[in-house]
C-alpha positions as CSV (number, residue, x, y, z in Angstrom):
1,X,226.6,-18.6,215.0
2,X,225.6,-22.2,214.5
3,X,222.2,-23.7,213.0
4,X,220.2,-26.6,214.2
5,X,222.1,-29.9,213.3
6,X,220.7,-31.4,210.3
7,X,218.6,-34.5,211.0
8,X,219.3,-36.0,207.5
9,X,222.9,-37.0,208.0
10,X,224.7,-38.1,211.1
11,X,223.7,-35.3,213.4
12,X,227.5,-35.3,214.8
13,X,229.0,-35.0,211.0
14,X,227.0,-32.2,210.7
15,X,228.3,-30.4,214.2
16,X,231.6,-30.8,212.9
17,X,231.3,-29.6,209.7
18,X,229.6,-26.5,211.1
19,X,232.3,-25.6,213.6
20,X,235.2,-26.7,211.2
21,X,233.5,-24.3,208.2
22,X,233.6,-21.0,211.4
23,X,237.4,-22.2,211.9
24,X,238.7,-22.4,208.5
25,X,236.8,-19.3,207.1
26,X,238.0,-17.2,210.3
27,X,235.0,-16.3,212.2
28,X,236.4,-17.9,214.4
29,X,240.1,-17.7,215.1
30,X,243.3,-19.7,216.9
31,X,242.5,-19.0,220.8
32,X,238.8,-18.0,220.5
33,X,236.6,-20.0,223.2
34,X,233.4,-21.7,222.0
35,X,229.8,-20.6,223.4
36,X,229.3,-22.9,227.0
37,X,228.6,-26.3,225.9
38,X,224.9,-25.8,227.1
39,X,224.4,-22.9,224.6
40,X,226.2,-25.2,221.4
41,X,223.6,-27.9,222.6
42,X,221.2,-25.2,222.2
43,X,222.5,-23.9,219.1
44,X,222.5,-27.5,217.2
45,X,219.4,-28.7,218.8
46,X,221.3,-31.7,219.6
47,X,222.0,-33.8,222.9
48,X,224.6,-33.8,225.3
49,X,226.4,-37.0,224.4
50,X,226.4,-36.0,220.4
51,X,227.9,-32.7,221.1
52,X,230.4,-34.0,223.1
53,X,231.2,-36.8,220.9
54,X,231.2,-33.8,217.9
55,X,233.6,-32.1,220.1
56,X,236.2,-35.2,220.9
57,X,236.5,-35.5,217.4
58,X,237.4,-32.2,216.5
59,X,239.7,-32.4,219.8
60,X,241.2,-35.6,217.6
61,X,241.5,-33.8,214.4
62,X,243.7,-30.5,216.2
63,X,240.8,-27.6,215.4
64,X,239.9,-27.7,219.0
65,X,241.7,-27.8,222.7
66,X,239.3,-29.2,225.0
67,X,240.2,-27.1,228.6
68,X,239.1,-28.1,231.8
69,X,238.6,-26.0,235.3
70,X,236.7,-22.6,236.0
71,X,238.4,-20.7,232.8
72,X,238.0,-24.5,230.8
73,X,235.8,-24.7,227.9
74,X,236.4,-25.6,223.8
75,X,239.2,-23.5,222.4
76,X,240.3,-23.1,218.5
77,X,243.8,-24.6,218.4
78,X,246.9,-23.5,216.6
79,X,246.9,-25.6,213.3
80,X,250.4,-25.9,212.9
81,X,252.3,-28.7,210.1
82,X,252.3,-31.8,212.6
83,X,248.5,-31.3,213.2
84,X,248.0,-31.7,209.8
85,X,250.3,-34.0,208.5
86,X,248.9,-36.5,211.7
87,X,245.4,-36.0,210.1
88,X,246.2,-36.5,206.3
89,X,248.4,-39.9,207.7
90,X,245.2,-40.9,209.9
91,X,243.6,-40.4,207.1
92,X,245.8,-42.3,204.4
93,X,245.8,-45.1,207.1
94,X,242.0,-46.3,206.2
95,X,242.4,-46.3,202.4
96,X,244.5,-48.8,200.3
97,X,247.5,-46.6,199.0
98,X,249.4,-48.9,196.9
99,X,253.6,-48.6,196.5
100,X,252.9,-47.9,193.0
101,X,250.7,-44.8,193.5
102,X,253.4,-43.2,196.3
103,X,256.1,-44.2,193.5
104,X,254.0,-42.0,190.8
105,X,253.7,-39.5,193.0
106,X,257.0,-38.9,194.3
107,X,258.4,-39.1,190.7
108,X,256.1,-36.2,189.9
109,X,257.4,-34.0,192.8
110,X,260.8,-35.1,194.3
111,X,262.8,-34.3,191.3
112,X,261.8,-31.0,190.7
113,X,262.5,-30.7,194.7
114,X,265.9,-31.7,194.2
115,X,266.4,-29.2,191.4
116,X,265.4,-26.3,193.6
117,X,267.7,-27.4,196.2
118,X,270.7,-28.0,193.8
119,X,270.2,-24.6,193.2
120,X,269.2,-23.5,196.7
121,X,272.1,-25.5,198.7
122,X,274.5,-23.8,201.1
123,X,277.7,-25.6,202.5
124,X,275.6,-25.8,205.7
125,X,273.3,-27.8,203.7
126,X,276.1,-30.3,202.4
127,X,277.7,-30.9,206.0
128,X,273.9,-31.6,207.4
129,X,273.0,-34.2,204.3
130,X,276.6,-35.1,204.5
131,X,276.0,-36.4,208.2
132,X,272.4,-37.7,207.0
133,X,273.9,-40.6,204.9
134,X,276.6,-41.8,207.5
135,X,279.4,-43.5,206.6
136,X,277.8,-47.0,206.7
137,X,274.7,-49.3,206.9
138,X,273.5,-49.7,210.3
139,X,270.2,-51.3,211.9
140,X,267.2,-51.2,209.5
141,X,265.0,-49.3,211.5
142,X,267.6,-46.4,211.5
143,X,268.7,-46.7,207.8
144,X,264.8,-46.2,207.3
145,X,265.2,-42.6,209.7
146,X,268.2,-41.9,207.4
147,X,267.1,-42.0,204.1
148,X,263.4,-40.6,205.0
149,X,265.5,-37.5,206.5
150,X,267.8,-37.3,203.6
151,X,264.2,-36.3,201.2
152,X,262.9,-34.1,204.1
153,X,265.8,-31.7,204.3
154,X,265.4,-31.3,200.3
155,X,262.3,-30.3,200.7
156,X,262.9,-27.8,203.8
157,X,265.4,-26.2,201.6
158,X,262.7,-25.3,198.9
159,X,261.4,-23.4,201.4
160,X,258.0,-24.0,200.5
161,X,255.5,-25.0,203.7
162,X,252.9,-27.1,201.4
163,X,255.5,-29.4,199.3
164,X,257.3,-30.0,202.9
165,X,254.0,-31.1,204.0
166,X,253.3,-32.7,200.8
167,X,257.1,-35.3,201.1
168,X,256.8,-35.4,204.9
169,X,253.3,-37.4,204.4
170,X,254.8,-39.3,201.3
171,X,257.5,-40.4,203.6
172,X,255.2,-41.3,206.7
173,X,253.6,-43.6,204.8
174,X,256.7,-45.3,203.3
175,X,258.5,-45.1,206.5
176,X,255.5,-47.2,207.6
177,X,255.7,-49.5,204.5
178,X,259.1,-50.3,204.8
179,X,258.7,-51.1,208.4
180,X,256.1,-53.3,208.6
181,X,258.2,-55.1,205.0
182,X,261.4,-55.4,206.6
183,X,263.9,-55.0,203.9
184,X,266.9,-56.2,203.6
185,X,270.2,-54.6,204.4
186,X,271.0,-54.8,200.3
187,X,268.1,-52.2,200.2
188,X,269.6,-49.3,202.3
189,X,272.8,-50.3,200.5
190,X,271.4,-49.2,197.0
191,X,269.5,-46.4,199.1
192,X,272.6,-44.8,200.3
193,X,274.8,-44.8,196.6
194,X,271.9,-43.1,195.2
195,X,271.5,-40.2,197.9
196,X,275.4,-40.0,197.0
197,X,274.9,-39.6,193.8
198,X,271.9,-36.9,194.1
199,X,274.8,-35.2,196.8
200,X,277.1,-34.5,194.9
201,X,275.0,-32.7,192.3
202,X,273.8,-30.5,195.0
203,X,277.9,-30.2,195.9
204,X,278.2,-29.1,191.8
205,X,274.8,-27.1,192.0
206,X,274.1,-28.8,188.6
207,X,269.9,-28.9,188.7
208,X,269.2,-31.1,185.8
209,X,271.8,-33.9,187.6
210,X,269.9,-33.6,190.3
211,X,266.8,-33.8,189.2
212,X,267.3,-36.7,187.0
213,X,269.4,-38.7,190.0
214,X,266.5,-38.5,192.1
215,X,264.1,-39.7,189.3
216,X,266.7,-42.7,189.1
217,X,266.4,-43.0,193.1
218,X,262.7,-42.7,193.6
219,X,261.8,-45.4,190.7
220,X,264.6,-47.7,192.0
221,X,263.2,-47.5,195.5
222,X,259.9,-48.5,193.9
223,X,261.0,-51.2,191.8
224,X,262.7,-52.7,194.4
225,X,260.2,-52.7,196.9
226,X,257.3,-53.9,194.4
227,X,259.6,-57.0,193.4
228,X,260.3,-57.7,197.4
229,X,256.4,-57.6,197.8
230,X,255.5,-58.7,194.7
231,X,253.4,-55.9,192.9
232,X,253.0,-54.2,190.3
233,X,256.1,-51.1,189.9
234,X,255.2,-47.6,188.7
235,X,257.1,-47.3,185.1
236,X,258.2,-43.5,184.3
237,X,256.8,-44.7,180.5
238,X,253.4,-45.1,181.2
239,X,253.6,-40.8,181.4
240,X,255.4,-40.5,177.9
241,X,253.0,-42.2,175.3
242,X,255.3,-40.7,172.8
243,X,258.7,-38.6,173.1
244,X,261.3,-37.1,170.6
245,X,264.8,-35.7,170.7
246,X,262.8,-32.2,170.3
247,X,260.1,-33.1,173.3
248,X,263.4,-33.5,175.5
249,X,265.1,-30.5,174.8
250,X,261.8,-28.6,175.6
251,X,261.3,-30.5,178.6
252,X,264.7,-29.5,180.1
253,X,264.8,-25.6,179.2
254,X,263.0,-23.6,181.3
255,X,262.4,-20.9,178.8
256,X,259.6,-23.8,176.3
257,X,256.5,-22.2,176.1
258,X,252.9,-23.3,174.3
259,X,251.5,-20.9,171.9
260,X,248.7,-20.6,169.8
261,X,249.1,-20.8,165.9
262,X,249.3,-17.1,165.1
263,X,251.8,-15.9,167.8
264,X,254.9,-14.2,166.1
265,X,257.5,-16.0,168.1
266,X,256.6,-19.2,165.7
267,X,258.2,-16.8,163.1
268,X,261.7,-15.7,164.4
269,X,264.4,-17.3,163.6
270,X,266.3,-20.2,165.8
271,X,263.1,-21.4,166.8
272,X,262.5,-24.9,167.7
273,X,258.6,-26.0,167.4
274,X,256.7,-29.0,167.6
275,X,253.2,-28.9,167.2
276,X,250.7,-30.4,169.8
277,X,249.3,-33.1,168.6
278,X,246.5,-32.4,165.6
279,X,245.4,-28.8,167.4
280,X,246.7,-25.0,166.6
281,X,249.2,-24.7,169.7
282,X,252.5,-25.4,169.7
283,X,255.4,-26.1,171.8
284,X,258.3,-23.7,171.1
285,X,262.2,-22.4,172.6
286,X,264.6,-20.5,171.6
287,X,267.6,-22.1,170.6
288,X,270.9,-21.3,172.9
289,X,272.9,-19.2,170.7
290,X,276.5,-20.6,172.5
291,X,274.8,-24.1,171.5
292,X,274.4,-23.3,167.5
């Protein structure tokens, strides 16, 4: 199954990415027991100690369950969400990820999360996030549990697996942050009006209010952090180098669509356009007839 480790990289990196390539493209699958370790050392062409340490780390990593006894040996492992959220984090960990880069990221996605679960949102839902917030401001550490679980039951109620991956890292790494900080009581303060706020448009199931309170909550947490630490903020402007009354009203209906210059729905009436930029496409919607 395997070829001879390459000899022009680290020999170990090269194991890795071999076995890792079989388990991700399913020739070998969740449960399936690796060749004997004599016959992998074989296989690479490799000694005993580098295929061992090739195997530790994808032990490390969660691709492989390292057995021991009569029936032992390497096994694929289940790849589940904590497997891989632990690896992204390990990963993050080693590279400098500034407050200003999470704070652009998290305006790009959380809002739009909200707005799904404004729309998603049982009463269940608004007893659980209810309980999230709490009636007061306790002791930091736990005021940083509450408000990171307050933006991870959003995204569970999307009820998509990849952007509850996607907020669970963002919010490891700012659970860290604020952590290793130690903000101020004021902070969780601010923190906690604003998830009541973003609450009680998920009560009303009014989207757009919920989307646009969490924009408000996710650049005020950012703000207020890179002014405590004394760096440089993420600024929703520096995504809008120009905007008009007729660019928001296509942002916030869901019907705006980009066309080419000869499409007929440029010519029917009640049409809003706005061209893009110098080119033939353009940025059209329907107006609301119970709005004219």
């Amino acid at each position: 199954m395997f070829n001879n480790a390459n000899k022009s990289e680290k020999v170990s990196d090269n194991i890795i990415a071999q076995i890792r390539d079989a388990i991700l493209s399913g020739r070998i699958k969740p449960g399936d027991r690796l060749a004997s370790e004599k016959e992998l050392i074989d296989q690479f062409g490799v000694s005993k100690a580098t295929m061992r340490e090739a195997l530790r780390v994808l032990e490390v990593i969660g691709l492989l369950e390292i057995r021991k006894g009569i029936a032992g040996g390497a096994f694929v492992a289940e790849v589940d969400m904590r497997t891989t959220l632990h690896a992204i984090v390990n990963f993050l960990h080693f590279q400098t990820v500034s407050v200003k880069e999470i704070t652009m990221l998290r305006y790009l996605i959380e809002p739009s999360v909200a707005q799904v679960a404004a729309a998603k949102r049982t009463d269940k839902d608004i007893e659980k996030l209810e309980q999230v917030i709490g009636e007061g401001i306790t002791h930091g550490d736990t005021e940083v549990s509450k408000e990171i679980s307050f933006h991870r039951y959003l995204a569970r109620m999307t009820e998509n697996t990849i952007l509850t991956l996607t907020i669970d890292m963002i919010d490891n790494l700012l659970k860290a942050m604020k952590k290793k900080i130690g903000l101020p009581p004021e902070f969780y303060g601010h923190v906690r009006d604003a998830h009541t706020i973003i609450l009680e448009c998920l009560v009303q199931q009014d989207g757009l209010a919920a989307k646009i309170a969490m924009a408000n909550d996710v650049v005020g947490v950012g703000r207020y952090i890179c002014t405590f630490t004394g760096t440089p903020p993420f600024e929703p402007s520096e995504l809008k180098a120009s905007r008009s009354p007729i660019d928001t009203h296509l942002e916030v209906n869901p019907e705006a669509r980009v066309v080419m210059k000869d499409d007929p729905l440029l010519q029917e009436s009640g049409t809003i356009v706005r061209r893009v930029g110098t080119s033939e496409l353009y940025l059209i919607v329907k107006e609301n007839e119970n709005d004219v």
